[in-house]
N, C-alpha and C positions, 0 to 999 in steps of 0.2 A: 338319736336312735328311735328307731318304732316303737310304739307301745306295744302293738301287739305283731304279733311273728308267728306264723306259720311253718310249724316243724314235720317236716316229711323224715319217715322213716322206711329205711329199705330191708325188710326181713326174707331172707332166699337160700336155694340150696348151689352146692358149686359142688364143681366135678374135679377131675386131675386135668382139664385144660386150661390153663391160665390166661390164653386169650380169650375164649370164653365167656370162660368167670366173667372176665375186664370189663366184655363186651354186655355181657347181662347187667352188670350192673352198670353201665353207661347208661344203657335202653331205661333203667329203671329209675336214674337219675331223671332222667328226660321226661319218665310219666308222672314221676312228685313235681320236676318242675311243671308240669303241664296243667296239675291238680292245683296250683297256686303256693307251691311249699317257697320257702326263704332262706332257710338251713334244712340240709338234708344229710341225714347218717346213713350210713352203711356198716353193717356187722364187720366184727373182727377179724383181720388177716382173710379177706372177700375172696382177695385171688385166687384161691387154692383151697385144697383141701384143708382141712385141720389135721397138719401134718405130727404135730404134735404128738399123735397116738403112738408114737414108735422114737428110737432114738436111732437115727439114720446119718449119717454123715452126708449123703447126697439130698440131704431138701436142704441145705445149705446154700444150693445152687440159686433155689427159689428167691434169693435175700436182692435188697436192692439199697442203691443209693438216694438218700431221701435230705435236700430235693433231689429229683432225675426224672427219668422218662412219663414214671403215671404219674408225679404232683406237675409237669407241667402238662401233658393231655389233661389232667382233670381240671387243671387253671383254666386252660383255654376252655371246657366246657363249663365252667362256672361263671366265668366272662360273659360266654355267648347267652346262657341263660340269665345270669344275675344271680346268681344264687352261690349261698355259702355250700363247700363240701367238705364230708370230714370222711377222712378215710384214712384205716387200718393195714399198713402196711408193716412188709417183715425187711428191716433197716440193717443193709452191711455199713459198719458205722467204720470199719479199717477192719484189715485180714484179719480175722479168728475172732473177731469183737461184732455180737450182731445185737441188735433188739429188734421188741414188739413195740412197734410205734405207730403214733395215728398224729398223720398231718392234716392241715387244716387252710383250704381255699378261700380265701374272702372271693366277695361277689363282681368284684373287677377282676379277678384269674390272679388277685397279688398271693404267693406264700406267706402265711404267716409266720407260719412255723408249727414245730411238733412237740408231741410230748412222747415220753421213752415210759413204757409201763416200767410202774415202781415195784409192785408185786407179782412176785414170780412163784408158780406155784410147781409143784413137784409128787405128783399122786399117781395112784395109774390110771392109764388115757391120756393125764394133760402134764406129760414130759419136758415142762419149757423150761427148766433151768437145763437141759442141755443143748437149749438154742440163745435163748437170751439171757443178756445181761441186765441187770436193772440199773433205771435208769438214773443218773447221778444228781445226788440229794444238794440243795443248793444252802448256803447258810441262810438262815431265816431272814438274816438282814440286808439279802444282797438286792439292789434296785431291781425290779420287774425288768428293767434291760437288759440286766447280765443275767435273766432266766431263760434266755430261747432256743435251750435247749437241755437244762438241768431241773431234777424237781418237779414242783405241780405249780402248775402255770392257768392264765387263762388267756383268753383270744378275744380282742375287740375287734368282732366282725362288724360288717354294715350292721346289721338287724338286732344284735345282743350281744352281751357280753358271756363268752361260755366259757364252760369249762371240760375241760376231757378227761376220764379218767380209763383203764382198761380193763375188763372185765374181772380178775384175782381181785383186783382193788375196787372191786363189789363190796368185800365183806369187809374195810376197815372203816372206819367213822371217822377215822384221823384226816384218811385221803380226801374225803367231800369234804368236814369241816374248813380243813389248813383250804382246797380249790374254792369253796365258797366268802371265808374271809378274803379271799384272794379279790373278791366283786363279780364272781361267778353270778349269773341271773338264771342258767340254765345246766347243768351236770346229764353228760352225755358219754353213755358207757357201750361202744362198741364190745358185742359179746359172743365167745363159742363156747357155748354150755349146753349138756344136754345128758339124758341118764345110759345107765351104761344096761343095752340090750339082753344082759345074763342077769340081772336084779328080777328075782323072780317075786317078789315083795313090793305089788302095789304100794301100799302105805310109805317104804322109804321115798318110792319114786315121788308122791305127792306133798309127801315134807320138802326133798330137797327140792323141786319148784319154789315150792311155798316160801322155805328160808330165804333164798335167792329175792324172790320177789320181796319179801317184807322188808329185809334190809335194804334196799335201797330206796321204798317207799318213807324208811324211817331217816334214811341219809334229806328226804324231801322235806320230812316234817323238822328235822333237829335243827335245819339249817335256813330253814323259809325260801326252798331254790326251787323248780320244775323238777323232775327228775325224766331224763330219755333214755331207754335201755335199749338197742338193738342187738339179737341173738340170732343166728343164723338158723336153721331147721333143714332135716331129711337128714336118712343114715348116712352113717360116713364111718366104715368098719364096725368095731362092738359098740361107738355111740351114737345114739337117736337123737339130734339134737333138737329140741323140744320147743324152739321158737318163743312162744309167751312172751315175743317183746309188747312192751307196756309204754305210756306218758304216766307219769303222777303228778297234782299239784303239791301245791310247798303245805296241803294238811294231807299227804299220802291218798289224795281220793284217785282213784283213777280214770281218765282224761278218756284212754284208750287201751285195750289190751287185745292181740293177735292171738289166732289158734295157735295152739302145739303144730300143728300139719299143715303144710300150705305156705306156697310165698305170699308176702304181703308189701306194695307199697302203699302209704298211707301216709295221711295231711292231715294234721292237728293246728286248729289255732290256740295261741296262748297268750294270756293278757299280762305284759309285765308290768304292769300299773298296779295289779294286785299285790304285787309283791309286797309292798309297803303296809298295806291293809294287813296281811297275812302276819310279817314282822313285826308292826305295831299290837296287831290284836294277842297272839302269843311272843312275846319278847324275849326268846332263847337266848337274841346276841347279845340284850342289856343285862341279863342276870348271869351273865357266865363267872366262875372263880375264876380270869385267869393267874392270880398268884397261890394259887393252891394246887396246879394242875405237873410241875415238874413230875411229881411219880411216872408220868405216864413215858418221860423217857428212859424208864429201864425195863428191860426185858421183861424180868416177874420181878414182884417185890414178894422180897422170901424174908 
């Protein structure tokens, strides 16, 4: 594999036309490939709106089989370029049973395969426990074979070895930890997040950025991984989605970070050779408890 790898990210806004969408982010694949990217991301659920905001029986419609029609179009455009694609799709997995899922193109158009968002989140705005299912937790000891489509996984593409996780599963440490021992070299969080347009209270709006960003900066430093966040941007109902996708290195410095406003495709190189420097010089993974750490499978400890 490469030492170092060039990650292009595609930050944009999407409408209610789904070929559209498709077709802008094809266009936009094609300018990161063109920029010299290796692996390139794309925000969550690209096609469409973030239908989420409403609990609708008809975006249902919107759902697909994965693999199907766009993981092989996007195979065959990862072929043609060379380039790995990771993209966020909404997964009819059998009638009445759907997820949020992001599949994954190696650089010859092969499937990899996908992973099924674990965390599902339930607020107002982002309604997705009345669309997806989370995705099915695997036993810790089962061989990385029987994971291709259970659990948190990672993908030996051409370029690195990654990891995906989707955007809810931002805020748990468990999620990047368990993907990083996994041999993650890079944690790549397709994301739709953004504040909600009636917060008349600057200050919350700039915390909740903030939070967002620092925890996953901190998922970089706990674990010695890259960290890539792609967020989509432009209104879309009561929210603004706020874009500030980011690269962090594995000590949370930032690499690169996008406006609030404005599409972005952009190419970062990253040196995975430091990787080792980074985990050598802070050693997180050699001093860990892990026979101390059972508490953390129960809910609360009361």
């Amino acid at each position: 594999m490469a030492k170092k790898v060039n990650i292009g990210l595609v930050q944009m806004s999407c409408t209610s036309d789904v070929d559209a969408n498709f077709q802008k982010a094809t266009e936009k694949i094609r300018e990161a490939a063109q920029k010299g990217a290796n692996i390139i991301c794309l925000q969550e659920l690209f096609k469409s709106l973030y239908f989420c905001d409403v609990e609708d029986h008809g975006n249902f419609s919107l759902a697909e089989a994965i693999p199907g029609p766009s993981t092989e179009s996007l195979g065959a455009l990862a072929k043609e370029l060379g380039v790995v694609i990771i993209a966020s799709l909404f997964e009819k997995r059998a009638h009445g049973l759907y997820h949020n899922t992001t599949a994954v193109l190696d650089a010859d158009g092969a499937y990899l395969g996908k992973y099924r968002k674990m965390h599902i989140p339930d607020d107002p705005g982002y309604y997705e426990k009345f669309y997806f299912t989370p995705g099915d937790a695997s036993p810790g000891d089962a061989p990385v074979s029987e994971r291709d489509t259970d659990g948190y996984r990672i993908f030996n593409t051409r370029f690195a070895k990654i990891g995906v996780l989707i955007c809810w599963d931002q805020w748990y440490p468990e999620a990047a930890r368990i993907t990083s021992l996994m041999g993650a070299e890079i944690l790549f969080y397709p994301t739709a997040i953004g504040w909600d347009v009636n917060e008349k209270d600057p200050i919350i709006n700039e915390e909740q950025y903030g939070a967002w960003q620092t925890v996953q900066r901190g998922h970089a430093v706990a674990n010695g991984v890259y960290v890539v966040s792609v967020n989509r941007v432009g209104r879309e109902a009561d929210q603004q989605f706020w874009g500030g996708s980011f690269i962090a290195n594995p000590q949370g410095r930032l690499l690169y970070l996008a406006p609030h406003e404005g599409e972005v495709t952009h190419v970062e190189e990253l040196d995975l050779e430091k990787l080792d420097f980074y985990r050598t010089t802070w050693p997180f993974l050699r001093d860990r408890r892990v026979d101390s750490y059972r508490p953390i499978l129960k809910r609360f400890i009361d």
